[in-house]
N, C-alpha and C positions, 0 to 999 in steps of 0.2 A: 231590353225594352224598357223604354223608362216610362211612366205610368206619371198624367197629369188629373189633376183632379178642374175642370174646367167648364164652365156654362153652355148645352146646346142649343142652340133657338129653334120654339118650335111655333107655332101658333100664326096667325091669320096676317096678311098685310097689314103693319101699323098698327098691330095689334101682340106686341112682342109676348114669348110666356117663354119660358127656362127650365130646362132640365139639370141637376145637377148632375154630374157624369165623372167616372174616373175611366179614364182613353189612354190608349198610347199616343203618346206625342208627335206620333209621326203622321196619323189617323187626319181626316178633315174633322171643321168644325163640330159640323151636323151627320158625320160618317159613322161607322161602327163604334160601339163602347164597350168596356167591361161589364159596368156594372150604374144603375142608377142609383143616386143617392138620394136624389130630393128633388124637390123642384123651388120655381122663383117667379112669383108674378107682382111684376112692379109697376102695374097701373092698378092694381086693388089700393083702397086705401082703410087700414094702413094695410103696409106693402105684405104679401102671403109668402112665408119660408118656410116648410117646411124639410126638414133634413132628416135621415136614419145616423145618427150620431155613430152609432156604433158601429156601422159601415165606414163612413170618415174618420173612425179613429184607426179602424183598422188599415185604411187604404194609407194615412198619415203615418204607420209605426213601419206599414212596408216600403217607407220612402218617396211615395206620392208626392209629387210637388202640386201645392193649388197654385191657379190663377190668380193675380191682382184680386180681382175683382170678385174671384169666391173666397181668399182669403178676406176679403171685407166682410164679404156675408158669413162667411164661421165665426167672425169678432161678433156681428148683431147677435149669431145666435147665441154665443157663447161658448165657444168650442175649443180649446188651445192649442196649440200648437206644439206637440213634443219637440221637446230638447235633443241636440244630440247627445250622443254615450261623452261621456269626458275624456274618454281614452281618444275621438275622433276631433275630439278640443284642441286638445293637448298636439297631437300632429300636424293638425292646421296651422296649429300659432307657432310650431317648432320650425317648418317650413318658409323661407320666403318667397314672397312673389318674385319667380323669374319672369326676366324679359326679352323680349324677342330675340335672336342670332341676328346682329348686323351681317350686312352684305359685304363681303370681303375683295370679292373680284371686281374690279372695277367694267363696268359698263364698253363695249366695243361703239365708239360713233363713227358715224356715218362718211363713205369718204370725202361727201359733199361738205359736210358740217365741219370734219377735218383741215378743209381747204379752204372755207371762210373764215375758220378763226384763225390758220394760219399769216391770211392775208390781214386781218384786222392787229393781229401780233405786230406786222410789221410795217404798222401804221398807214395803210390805205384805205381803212374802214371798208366797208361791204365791199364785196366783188361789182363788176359794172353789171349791171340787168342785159340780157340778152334782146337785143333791138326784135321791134316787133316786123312784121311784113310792111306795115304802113310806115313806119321809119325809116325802112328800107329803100321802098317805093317813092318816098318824099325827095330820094337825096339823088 
């Protein structure tokens, strides 16, 4: 289960107010949470944040990834961002990025498509269009 740390919206039409929340990631917006951390009202002026720090640091050291957007609000508050272990450094950078498995088997086409490009190979360009009823009927 991986554990976000993310803004619920809760409050009146056009009248936005925020909860801070750590969710599973799989969870909706405004769905079931772990745990509250704080809350965010951005039409106060100046804007109301308050957060339980110590709840964020703990949901942050068990891996919790924030949101854009609550990571901005942990920088107002002041809150950092743990490091990882050096030892999970070190394995990162040892690593490179793979890339995808090219397709090796070539693609079967079609035996229509087979037959127009054999005819275009041998310099007729397109096959003739199949006359229509009224083409027909004209002649």
């Amino acid at each position: 289960m991986s554990v976000v740390i993310r803004l619920m919206r809760a409050g009146a039409k056009k009248r936005p107010f925020y909860r801070v929340v750590a969710a599973d990631s799989r969870r909706q917006r405004d769905g079931r949470n772990l745990e509250i951390l704080g809350h965010y009202n951005p039409l106060s002026d100046p804007l109301e944040l308050r957060l339980d720090a110590e709840a964020v640091q703990r949901w942050l050291a068990h891996g919790a990834q924030p949101s854009v957007q609550v990571l901005s609000l942990l920088k107002k508050a002041g809150i950092e961002m743990p490091r990882p272990a050096a030892r999970e450094q070190t394995a990162a950078a040892a690593e490179p990025a793979k890339k995808p498995a090219k397709r090796r088997v070539a693609r079967k086409a079609s035996p229509r498509k087979t037959k127009a490009k054999a005819a275009r190979k041998a310099g007729k360009g397109k096959p003739a269009a199949k006359k229509t009823r009224k083409a027909k009927a004209a002649k």
